[in-house]
N, C-alpha and C positions, 0 to 999 in steps of 0.2 A: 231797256224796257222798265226795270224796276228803278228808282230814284231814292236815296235817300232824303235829298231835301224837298222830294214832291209828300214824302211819310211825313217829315217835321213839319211842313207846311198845312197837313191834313191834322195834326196834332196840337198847330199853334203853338212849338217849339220854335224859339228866338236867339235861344243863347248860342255860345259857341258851345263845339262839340270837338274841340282839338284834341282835346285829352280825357280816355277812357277814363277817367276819374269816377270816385263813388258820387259827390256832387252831381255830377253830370246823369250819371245813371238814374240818382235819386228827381232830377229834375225830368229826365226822359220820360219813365216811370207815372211818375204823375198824371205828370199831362195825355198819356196814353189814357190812361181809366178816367179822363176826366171828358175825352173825347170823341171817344170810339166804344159802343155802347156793346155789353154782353148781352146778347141776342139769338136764336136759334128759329126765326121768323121763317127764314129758305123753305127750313121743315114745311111749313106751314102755307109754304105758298104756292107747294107742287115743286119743289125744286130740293136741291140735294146738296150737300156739304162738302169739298174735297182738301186732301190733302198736297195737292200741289201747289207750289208757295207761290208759281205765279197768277194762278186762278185768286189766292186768297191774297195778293197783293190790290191785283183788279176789283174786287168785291170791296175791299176796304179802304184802299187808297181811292183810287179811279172813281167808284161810284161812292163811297161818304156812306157804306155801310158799316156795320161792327161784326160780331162774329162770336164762334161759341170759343172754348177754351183752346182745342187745338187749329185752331184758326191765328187765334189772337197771338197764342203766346209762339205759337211756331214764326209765325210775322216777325214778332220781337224778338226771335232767335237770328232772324235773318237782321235786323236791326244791329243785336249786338254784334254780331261779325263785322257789318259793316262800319261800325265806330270800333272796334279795335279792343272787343272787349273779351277776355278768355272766359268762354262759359260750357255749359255742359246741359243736355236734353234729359229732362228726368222723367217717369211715371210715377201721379198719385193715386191712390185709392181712396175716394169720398166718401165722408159718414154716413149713413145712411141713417135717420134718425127713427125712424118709424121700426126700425128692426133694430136697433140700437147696439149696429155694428158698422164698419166698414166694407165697403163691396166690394166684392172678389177683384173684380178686373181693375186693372189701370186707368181709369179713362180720363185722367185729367193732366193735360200735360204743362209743367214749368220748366224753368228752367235755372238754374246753379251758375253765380261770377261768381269769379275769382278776382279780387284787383288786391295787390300788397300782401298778398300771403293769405289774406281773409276769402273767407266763404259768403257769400250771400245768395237766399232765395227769392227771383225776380217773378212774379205773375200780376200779369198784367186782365186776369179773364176768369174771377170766379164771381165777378158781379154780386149786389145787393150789399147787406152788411157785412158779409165777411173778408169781402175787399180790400187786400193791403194796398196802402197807399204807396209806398215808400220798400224798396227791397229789405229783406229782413236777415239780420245777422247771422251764418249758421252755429248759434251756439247752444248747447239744449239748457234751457229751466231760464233763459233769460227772461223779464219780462221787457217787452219791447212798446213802447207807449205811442199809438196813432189818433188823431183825432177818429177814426171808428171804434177804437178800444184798445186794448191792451193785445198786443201778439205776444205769443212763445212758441217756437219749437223746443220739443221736448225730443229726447233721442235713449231709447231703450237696446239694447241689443242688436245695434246697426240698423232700427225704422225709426225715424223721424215722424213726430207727428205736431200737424200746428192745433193749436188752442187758440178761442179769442175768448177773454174777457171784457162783455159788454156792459150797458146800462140797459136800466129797468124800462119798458115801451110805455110809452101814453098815447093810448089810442084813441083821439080825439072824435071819430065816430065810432058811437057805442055800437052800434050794428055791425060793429066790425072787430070786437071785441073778442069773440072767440074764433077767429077765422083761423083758419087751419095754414095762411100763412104766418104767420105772427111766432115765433119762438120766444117765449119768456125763459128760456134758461138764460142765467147768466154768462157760465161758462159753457164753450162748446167745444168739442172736437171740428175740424174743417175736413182733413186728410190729414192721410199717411203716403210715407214715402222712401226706399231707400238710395243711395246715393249711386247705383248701378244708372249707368247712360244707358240712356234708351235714343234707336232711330227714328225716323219717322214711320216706317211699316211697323214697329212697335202696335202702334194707334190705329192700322187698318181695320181690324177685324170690331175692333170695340168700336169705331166711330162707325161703320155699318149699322153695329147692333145697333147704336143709340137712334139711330135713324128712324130702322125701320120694325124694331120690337114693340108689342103692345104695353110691352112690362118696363121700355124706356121711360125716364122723364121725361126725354125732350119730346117724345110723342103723345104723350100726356098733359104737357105744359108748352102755352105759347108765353116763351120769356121776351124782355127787353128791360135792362135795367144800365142805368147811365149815374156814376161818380158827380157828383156837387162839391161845391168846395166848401159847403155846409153839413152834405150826409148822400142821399141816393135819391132817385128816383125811379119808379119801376113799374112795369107793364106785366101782371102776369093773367092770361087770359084776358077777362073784361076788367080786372081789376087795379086802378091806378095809385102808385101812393106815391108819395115825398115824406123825407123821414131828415128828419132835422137833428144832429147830433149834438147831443148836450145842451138838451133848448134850455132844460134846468139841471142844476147840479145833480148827477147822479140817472138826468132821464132823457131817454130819447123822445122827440113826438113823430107821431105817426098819422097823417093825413089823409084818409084814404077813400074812394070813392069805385063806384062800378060807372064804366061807361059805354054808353050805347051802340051799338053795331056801327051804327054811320056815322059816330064820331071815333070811333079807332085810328085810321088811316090821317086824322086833323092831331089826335094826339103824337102819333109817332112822326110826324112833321114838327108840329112846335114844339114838342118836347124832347126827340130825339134826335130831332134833321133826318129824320130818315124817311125816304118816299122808295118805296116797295113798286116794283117793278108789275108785278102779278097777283094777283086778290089776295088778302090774306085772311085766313079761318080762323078767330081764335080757340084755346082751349083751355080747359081749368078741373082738369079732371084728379080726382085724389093720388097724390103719389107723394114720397117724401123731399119737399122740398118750403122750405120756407124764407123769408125776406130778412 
């Protein structure tokens, strides 16, 4: 029922895939977040999120949707088992910037290689800018250089935390200047996390919450944001942008526009191949999350 080569075909992966190699993983990787859009739409469409890998095989394979973090990266877990990669299920805890702390719960799930003795952090599913492209080394204070910015994990007392070092935004529509998605910090926090495995029941109680709490982002925010091999593009509520990385030395630009009720459904087609099964509602209500 599930296919590896129906997944690389859904991801426009070509190469061989003989050898668990870091190369390989680094080319898998890729082309996942370039493909398969971070999304939390179902929310939104009267429909609901699960954690069984072959419902979320069918959602992302089968039908050419994307999916939120424990969607994506659990997929990917199944992924690397089946290329022969030794890895490990981990829980993070996301910044929360508006409180200017980290959130209690776990709710974001990665995952941990091992290939040649080395450690590496694979996620494939936190969308927009802070998107790694590429698995990141677990080394703490490295800095690690992607065309979205600069990563490091940092490691305190057994919690690991990633930092991205970005560029400065050029918001090319002034009206859009102070919007409340936009983060002008340079550096940020993304998550924490410690190297304790976690299963998948780990993720039940919280991927509920995020569902169905008022105090959720995802019930708050209709997301859809899709990897470029230039920067991102992204759907949140009415609001569309493309974000161009390193248009000029030192800046990103930032494109951005509101778009009309009846042209939602024309956007997440040509923009993200995605055609939505059931109406979808957007929303854009204040909560801590920015592009």
């Amino acid at each position: 029922m599930m296919n590896l080569e129906s997944y690389f075909e859904r991801i426009g992966f070509k190469g061989p895939f003989d050898k668990a190699d870091l190369e390989t993983l680094k080319n898998v990787h890729m082309q996942h977040v370039l493909c398969i859009p971070f999304e939390n739409l179902s929310l939104h469409c009267g429909e609901s999120n699960t954690l069984d890998l072959e419902s979320i095989y069918t959602k992302i394979v089968r039908s050419n949707r994307g999916g939120w973090c424990c969607e994506n990266n659990l997929l990917f877990s199944w992924v690397l088992k089946e290329m022969g990669y030794t890895y490990t299920t981990l829980g993070s805890r996301v910044f929360n910037s508006l409180k200017n702390e980290f959130n209690p719960a776990e709710s974001h799930l990665i995952n941990k290689v091992t290939i040649d003795g080395k450690a590496y952090i694979a996620d494939v599913s936190f969308g927009v800018s802070s998107q790694i492209w590429h698995p990141l080394e677990l080394i703490s204070g490295k800095d690690q250089p992607q065309l979205p910015g600069v990563f490091r994990l940092v490691e305190e007392s057994g919690r690991w935390t990633l930092e991205k070092t970005g560029r400065r935004p050029f918001i090319q529509n002034e009206s859009f200047a102070s919007s409340s998605l936009i983060d002008k910090r340079l550096t940020k926090q993304v998550y924490s996390f410690t190297l304790t495995p976690r299963g998948t029941d780990h993720f039940l109680e919280t991927s509920q919450f995020l569902q169905t709490s008022p105090q959720s982002l995802f019930t708050n925010k209709s997301i859809c944001s899709l990897q470029t091999p230039i920067g991102f593009k992204a759907l949140i509520g009415w609001t569309y942008s493309e974000v161009t990385y390193n248009y000029q030395e030192g800046v990103d630009l930032y494109d951005m526009k509101d778009i009309p009720n009846d042209e939602i459904d024309k956007v997440l087609k040509e923009k993200f191949s995605l055609s939505l099964k059931n109406k979808h509602t957007p929303i854009n209500n204040k909560a801590s999350y920015t592009i």
